[in-house]
C-alpha positions as CSV (number, residue, x, y, z in Angstrom):
1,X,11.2,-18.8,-15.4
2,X,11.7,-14.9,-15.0
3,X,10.2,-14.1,-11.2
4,X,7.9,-10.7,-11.4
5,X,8.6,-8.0,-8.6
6,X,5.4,-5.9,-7.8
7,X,5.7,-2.5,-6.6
8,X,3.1,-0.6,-5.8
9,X,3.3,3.2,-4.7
10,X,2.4,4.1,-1.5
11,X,3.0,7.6,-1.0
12,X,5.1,10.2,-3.5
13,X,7.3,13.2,-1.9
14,X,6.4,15.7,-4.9
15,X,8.0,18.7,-2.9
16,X,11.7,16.9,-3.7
17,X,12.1,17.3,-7.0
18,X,10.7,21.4,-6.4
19,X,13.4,21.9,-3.9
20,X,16.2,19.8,-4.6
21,X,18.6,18.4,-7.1
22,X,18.4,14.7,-6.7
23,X,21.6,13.1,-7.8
24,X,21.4,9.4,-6.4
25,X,18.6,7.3,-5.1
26,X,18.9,4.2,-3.3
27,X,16.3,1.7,-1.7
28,X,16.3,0.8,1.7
29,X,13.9,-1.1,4.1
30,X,11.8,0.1,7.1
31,X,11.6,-1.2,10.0
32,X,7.5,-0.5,11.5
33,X,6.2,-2.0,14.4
34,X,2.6,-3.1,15.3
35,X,-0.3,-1.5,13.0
36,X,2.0,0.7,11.0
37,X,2.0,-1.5,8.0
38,X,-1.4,-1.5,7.9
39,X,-1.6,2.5,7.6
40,X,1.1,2.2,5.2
41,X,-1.0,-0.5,3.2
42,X,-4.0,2.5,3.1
43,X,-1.2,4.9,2.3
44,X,-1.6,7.5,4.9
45,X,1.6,8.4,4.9
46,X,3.0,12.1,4.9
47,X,6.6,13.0,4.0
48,X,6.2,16.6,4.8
49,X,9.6,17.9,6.9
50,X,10.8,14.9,6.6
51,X,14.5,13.7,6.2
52,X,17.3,11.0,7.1
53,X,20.2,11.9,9.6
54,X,23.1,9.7,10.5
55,X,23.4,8.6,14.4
56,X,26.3,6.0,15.5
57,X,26.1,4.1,12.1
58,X,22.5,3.8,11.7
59,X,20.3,5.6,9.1
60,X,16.9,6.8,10.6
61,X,14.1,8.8,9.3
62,X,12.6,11.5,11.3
63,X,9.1,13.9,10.9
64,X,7.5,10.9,8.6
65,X,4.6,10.6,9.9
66,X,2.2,7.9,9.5
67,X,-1.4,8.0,10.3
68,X,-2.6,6.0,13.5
69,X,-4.9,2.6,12.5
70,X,-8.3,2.8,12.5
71,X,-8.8,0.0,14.6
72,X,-5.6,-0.1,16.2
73,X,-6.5,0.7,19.8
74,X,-4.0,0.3,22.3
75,X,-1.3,-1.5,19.5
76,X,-1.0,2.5,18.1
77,X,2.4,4.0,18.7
78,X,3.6,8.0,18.2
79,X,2.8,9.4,14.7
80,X,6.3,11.3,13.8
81,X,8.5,9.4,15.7
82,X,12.0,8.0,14.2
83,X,12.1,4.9,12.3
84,X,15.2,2.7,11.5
85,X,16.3,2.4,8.1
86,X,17.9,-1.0,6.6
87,X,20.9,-0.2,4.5
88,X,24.4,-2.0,4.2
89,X,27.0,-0.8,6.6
90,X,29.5,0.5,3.2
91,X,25.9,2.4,1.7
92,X,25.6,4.1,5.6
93,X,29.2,4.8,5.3
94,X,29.2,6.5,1.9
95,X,26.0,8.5,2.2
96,X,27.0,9.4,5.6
97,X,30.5,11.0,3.9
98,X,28.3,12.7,1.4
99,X,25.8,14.4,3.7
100,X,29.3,16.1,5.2
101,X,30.0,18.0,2.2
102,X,28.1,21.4,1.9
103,X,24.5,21.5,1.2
104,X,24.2,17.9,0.6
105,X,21.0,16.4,2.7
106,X,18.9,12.9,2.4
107,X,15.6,12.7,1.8
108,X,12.8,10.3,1.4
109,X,11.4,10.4,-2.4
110,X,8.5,7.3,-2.1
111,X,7.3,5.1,-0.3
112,X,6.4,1.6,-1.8
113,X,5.5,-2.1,-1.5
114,X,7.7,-4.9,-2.9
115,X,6.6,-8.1,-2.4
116,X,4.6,-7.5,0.8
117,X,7.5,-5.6,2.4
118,X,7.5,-1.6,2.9
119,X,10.4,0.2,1.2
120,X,11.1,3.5,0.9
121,X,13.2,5.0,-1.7
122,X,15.6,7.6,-0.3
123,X,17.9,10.4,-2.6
124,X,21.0,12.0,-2.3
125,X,20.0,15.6,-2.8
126,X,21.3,19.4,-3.1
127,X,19.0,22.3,-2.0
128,X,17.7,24.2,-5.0
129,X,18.0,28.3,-4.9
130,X,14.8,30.0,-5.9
131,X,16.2,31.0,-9.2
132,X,16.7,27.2,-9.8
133,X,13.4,26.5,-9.4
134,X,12.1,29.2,-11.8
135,X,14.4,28.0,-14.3
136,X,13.4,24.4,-13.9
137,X,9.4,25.6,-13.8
138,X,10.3,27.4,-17.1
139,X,11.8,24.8,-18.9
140,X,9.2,22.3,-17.7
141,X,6.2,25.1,-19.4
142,X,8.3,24.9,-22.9
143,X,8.5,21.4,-22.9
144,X,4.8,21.2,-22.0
145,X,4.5,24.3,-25.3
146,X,6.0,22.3,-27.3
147,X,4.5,18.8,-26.7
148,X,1.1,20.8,-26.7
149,X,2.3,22.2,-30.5
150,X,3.4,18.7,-31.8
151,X,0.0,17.1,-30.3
152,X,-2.3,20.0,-32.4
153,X,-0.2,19.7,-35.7
């Protein structure tokens, strides 16, 4: 018997793909406290200025912020502060001898739920130069052209 993961998307960082070159992704877990899963469950979740730094051997995410719960009262803690990632000490390692090398950064791409547990899928990325992005704007409009073409003929 073949077990079924489910994923379902939470929240999409649609700016990543705009400003960087993502070259390798990876999955790690988060670690929340209190009501913070339950925001997450309603996906108000914003990855705007938000990114991964290396501190002592531990991955953490900073300037993701996640929405206070509704009914969370007193049990609500600080919107943007730093979360703990969960990745394996050799993954820290490598990504962290990555980032070192110019213009190489980390950023969070999604934010999902697998099997009842949050995840967020992180990437390896380059900065894009503004030429870059018109050239990948432009080929994306050709493609679109030409799938518009085939769909009419």
């Amino acid at each position: 018997m073949v077990e079924k993961t489910h994923e379902k998307t939470v929240a999409l960082n649609r700016r990543a793909s705009h400003d960087y070159f993502l070259e390798e992704k990876f999955e790690c877990g988060i670690v929340l406290t209190g009501t913070e899963i339950k925001s997450v469950r309603q996906g108000k979740i914003q990855f705007q200025d938000s990114y991964i730094s290396i501190y002592r051997g531990e991955a953490w995410i900073k300037g993701m912020h996640i929405s206070p719960y509704k009914y969370g009262n007193i049990f609500n803690v600080d919107e943007t502060r730093d979360r703990k990632l969960l990745l394996h000490k050799l993954e820290i390692f490598r990504l962290h001898q990555k980032v070192k090398l110019k213009g190489y950064t980390l950023i969070p791409v999604r934010m999902y739920l697998k099997d009842g547990r949050a995840k967020l899928e992180i990437a390896l990325a380059k900065g894009k130069d503004l030429y870059d992005k018109r050239e990948t704007e432009k080929l994306r409009d050709a493609k679109r052209a030409m799938e518009k073409a085939l769909k009419f003929h």
